[in-house]
N, C-alpha and C positions, 0 to 999 in steps of 0.2 A: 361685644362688650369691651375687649380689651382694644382693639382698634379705635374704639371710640373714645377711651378714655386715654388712648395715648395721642392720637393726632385729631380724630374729626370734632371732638370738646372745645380744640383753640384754633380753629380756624379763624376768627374771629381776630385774633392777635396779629398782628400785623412784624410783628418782628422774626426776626432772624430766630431758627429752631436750632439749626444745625449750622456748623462750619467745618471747615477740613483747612483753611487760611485761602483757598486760591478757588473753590466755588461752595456757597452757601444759601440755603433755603428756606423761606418760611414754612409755618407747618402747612402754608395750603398749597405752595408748590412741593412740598414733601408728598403731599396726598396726591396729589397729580401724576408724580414720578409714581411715588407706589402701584396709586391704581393700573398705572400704564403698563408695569413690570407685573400686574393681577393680571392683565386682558392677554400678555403675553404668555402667562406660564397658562391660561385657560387654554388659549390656541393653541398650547403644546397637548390639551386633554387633559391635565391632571387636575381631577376633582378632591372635596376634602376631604382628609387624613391620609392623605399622599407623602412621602416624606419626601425633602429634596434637599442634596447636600451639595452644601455652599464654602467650599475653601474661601480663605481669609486672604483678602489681595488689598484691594483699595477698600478703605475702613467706609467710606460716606456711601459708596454705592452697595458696599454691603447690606450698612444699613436700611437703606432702600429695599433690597431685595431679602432682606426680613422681616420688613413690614409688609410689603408685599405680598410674602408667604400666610401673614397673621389675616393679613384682609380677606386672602381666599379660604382658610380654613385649614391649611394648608401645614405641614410639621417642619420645621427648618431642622436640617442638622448640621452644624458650624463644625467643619474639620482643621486645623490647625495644620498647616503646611508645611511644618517639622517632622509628621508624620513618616514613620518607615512605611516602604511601598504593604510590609505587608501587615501593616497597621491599617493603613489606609481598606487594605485588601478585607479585612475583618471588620472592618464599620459597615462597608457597601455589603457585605455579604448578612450580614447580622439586620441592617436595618433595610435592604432592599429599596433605595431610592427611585422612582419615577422618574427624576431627574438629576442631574450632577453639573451645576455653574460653580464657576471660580467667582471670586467676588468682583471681578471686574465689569464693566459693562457688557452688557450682552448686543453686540449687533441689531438681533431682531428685535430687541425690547426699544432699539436708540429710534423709532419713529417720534414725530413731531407729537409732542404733550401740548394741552388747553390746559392750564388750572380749571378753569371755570368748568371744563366738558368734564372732568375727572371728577366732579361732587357730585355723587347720584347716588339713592338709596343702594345701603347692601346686604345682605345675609349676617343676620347677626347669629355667634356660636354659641352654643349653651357655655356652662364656665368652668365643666372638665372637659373642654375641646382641649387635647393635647394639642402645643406650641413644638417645643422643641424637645429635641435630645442632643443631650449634650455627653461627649464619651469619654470616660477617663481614660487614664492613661495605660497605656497597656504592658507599662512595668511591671504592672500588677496581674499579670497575666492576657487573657483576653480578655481586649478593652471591652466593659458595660456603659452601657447608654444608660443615664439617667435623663427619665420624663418628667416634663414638666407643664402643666394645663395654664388654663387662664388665671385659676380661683389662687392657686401659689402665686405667680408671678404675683396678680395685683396684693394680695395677702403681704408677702414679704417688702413688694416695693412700699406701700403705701408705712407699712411698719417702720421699716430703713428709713424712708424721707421725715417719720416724726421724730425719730432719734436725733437725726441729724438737723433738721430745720431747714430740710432744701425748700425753698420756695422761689418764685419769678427772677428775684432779681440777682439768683446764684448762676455761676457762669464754670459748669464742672468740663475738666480737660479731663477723657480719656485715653493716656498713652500706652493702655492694656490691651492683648489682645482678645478679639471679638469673640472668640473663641473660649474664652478662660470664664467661665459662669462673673467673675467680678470685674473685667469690664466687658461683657454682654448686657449686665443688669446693671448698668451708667447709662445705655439707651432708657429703659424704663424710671429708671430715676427722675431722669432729665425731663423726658416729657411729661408723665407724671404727675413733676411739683412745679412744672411752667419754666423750669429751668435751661437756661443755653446752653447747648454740649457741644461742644469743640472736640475733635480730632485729629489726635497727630502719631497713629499708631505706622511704626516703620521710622520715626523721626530718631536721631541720633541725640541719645542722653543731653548732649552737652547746648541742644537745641531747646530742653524743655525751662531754663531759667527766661531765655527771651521771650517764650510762649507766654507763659506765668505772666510775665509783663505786659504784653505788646495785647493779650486779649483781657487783660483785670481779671485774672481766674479769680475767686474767690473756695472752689472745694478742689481737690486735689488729691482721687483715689491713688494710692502707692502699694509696689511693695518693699517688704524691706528692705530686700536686695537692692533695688532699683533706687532707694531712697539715702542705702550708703553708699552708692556709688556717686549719685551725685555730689554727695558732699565731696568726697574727695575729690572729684571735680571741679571744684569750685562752686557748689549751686550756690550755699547761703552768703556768698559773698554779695548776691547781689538782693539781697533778705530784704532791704528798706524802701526796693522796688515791687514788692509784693502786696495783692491786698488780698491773700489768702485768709480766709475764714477758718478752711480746719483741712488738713490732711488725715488721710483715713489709711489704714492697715490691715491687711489679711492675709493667709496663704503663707505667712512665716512664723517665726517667731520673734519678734519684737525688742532688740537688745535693749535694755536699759539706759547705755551707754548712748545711741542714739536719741531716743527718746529728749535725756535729757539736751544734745547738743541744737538737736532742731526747737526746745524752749529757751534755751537761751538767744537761738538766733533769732525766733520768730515769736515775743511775747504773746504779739495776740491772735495767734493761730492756733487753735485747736488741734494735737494729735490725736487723734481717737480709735486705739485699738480694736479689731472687730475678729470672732470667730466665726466659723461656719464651714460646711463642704457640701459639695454638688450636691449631694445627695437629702440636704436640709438650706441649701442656700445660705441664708445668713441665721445664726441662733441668737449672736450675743453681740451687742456694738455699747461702745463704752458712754455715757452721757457729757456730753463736753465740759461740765461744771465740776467734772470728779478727775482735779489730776492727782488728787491724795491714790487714788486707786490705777491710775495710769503709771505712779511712779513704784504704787507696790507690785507692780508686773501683772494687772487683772488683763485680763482680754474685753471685761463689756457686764455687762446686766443682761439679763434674756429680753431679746425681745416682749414686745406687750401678747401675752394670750400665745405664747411659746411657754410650756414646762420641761424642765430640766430635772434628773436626780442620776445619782452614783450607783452602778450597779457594780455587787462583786468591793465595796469600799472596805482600806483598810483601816481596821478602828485606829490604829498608833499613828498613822500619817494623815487621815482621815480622807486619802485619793483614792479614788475607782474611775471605771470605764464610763464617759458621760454617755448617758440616754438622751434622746432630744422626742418630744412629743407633741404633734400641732400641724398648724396649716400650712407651713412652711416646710412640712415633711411630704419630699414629691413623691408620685404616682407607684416609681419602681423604677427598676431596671426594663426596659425595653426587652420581651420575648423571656425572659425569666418571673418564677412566680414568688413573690414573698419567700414562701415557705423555704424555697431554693435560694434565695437573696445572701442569706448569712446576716443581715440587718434589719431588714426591714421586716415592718409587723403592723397589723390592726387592730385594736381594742374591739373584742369578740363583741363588746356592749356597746361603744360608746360610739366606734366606728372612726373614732380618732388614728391618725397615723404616728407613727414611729420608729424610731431610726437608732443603730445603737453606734456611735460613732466611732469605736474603736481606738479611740483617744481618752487620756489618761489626766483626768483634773480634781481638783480641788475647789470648793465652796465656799465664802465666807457668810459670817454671820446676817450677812446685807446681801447675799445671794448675786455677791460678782464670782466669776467663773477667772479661774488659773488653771491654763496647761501646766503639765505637769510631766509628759514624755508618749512616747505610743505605743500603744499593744501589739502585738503582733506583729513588730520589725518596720512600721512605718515610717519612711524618710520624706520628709517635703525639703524638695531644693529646687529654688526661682518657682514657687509653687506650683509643682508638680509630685503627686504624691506616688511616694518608691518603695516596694516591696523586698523591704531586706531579702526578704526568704528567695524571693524570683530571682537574686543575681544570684544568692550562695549556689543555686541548682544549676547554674551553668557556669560559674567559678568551678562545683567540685566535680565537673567533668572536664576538666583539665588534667593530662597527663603529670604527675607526680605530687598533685595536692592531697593531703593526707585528709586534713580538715580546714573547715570554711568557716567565717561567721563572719557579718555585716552589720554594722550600726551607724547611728547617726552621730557625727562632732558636731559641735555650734562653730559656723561661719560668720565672720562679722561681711562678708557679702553678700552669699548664697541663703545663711538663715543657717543652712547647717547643709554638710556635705559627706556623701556615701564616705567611709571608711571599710577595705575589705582587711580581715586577719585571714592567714593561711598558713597552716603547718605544714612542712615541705621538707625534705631533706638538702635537693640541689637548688642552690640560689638563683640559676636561668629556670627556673617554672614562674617565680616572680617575674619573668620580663614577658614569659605568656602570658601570664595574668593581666598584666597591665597593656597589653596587647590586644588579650580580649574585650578590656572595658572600653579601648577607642573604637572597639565595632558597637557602643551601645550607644543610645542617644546620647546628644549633643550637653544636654544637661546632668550627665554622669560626669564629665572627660574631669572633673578637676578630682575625682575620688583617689583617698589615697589609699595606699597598697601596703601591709605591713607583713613583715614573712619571720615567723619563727621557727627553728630547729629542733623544736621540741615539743609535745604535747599541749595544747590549752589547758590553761589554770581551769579548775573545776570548783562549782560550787558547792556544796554541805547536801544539795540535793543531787549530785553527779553530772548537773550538766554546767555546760561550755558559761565563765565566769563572764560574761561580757565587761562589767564594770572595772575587771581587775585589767580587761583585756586596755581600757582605755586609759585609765591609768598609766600603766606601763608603756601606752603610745604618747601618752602628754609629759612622760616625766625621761624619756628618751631612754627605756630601758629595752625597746626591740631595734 
């Protein structure tokens, strides 16, 4: 079902599906590569619900070799190549792969392909065939797979493309990696709504203005980080070369300040704020006629036949923890049970799934959704989600740290960037500390380090004042 409605539906099209700029394929030579990369991974024995993990290398024959995987039945698990060895070492061990390619081509797959030989009836999968897992991040402890089947993917995608209005003659540029749930799901978009998707993931920032150009992009998933960097680069200088439709955002948070610089530069491009996490994919994308709502900081409207509400809400601010509930709420965690999950749940009646996201928002009376901050010490930076708690516990086993506490600043690059407080007596335990944090991944190293002489301010309830602590880091009093 999902195969069919992402490549063998437009066989019939004669155009270009994909490009990478230096080789490109229609969808029925896409189907031919797929199939050929099907006959090869059968040769290898592995039949469906096999998992097979696929590091991220060259984005076009990845993509291949995920469709590939969806033809035979097969579970793709997209590993990100920034991974610690022993991150990596707890996905293979956690999901037990049959196989393990990098995304490059494979030798034994490079035999001579027919388009014509390669269209032949196949095995069609019912539509909770699990597709992939996809695994957080393991800042948060040990990284969990989240599952995700047929019936979500097409659910969300088809949701997403009505929001947005991707249709034939849109030409989406993915410079995300394949790996991150939102550019994996620009593959499904793309094909989907008949749309060209272009790839230039591994391409140097300052390369994506000529792209924009030289292919008539027309959508242009971002993040935000990604998307202030380029200005300062110079991207909008060359704005009246663009024929950008609408630029989309997720995985940060959204400054204002941006916002407005990319409508002045680009009147008639849509910025279209969007929420969501692996674990519910997309909940809320903004409709592109509402910048009254884009410019009040909203993230989006709920998708269509996604319900939303505040659990734990408080009446004076009127923000609680968002619940998300619907089709877009995937399977689980991989080898863990709901009940074990800490989020996930199933309507004992209804059989509806649901997610409780652990993020902190607000409602308006037109039911657009505002972040508002996160529960439980959650940091997203270059969208990656970071578990305050997980560095304090290896912050406060460092020699002469008294106490620990971690939170999130707003970055006008990153989105917002770890901040560690530690109460210490001797000023070099500060230089361990910050010692320690260049042994943590690559997307920590900009976190700053604050070191007081004296106890943490305490709140009215006796614990550690986080707010005062930030405070006092923004007003230069540590």
């Amino acid at each position: 079902m999902l195969y069919w409605r992402l490549i063998e539906s437009h066989l019939a099209d004669p155009r270009i599906a994909i490009s990478n700029g230096s080789r490109e394929y229609t969808f029925r030579q896409l189907h031919a590569r797929a199939r050929s990369y099907g006959a090869f991974l059968r040769s290898r024995g592995l039949k469906a619900g096999d998992r097979v993990l696929i590091t991220d290398r060259e984005p076009l024959e990845t993509v291949v070799l995920l469709l590939a995987c969806i033809s035979e039945g097969l579970v793709f698990v997209p590993v990100n190549r920034h991974m610690t060895t022993d991150e990596r070492d707890a996905v293979v061990k956690s999901c037990s792969p049959a196989l393990i390619l990098d995304g490059s081509a494979d030798p034994e797959a490079e035999t001579a392909w027919d388009e014509d030989a390669c269209i032949e009836d196949r095995k069609q999968y019912p539509e909770d065939t699990l597709v992939y897992i996809i695994y957080t991040s393991g800042t948060e402890g040990t990284p969990k797979g989240v599952c995700g089947s047929q019936k979500q993917i097409l659910f969300c995608s088809d949701a997403i493309n009505r929001r947005l209005g991707n249709n034939p003659e849109d030409r989406i540029l993915c410079s995300l990696p394949l790996t991150f749930d939102y550019g994996l799901y620009q593959i499904f978009l793309a094909f989907l709504s008949g749309a060209q998707l272009y790839l230039s993931s591994g391409e140097v920032l300052q390369r994506i203005p000529y792209l924009l150009k030289k292919w008539k992009i027309t959508a242009f998933p971002a993040l935000p980080t990604m998307a202030a960097l380029l200005v300062r680069t110079g991207f909008l200088d060359h704005a009246d070369d663009f024929s950008l439709r609408y630029i989309s955002f997720t995985g940060e948070v959204l400054p204002l300040s941006l916002i407005q610089t990319l409508r002045e530069a680009l009147p008639r491009t849509a910025v279209i704020p969007m929420y969501g996490m692996t674990e519910c994919k997309r909940v809320a994308v903004m409709p592109a006629d509402r910048t009254d709502k884009v410019m009040a900081g909203s993230c989006g409207l709920p998708l269509d036949g996604v319900k939303v509400w505040l659990v734990n809400k408080e009446e004076e601010t009127g923000i609680g923890e968002l619940a998300v509930e619907g089709p877009n709420v995937m399977e689980g965690y991989w080898g863990i049970r709901d009940e074990d999950s800490g989020i996930f749940e199933s309507d004992r009646e209804t059989g509806r799934r649901r997610v409780y996201t652990g993020d902190l928002f607000r409602i308006d009376s037109e039911g657009f959704l505002y972040f508002c901050g996160r529960r439980n010490g959650i940091i997203k930076i270059r969208g990656y989600r970071v578990n305050g708690f997980r560095i304090e516990e290896v912050i406060r086993k460092v020699a002469g740290v008294k106490e620990a506490a971690v939170t999130g600043l707003p970055d006008p690059v990153t989105g917002e960037h770890a901040a560690v407080f530690i109460y210490a007596d001797d000023a070099s335990v500060g230089r361990t500390v910050e010692e320690t944090i260049r042994r943590m991944p690559f997307y920590l190293q900009n976190t700053e380090v604050f070191i007081l002489h004296k106890p943490f301010p305490r709140n009215r309830n006796g614990k550690t004042d986080l707010k005062k602590l930030c405070v006092m880091a923004r007003e230069g009093l540590i």
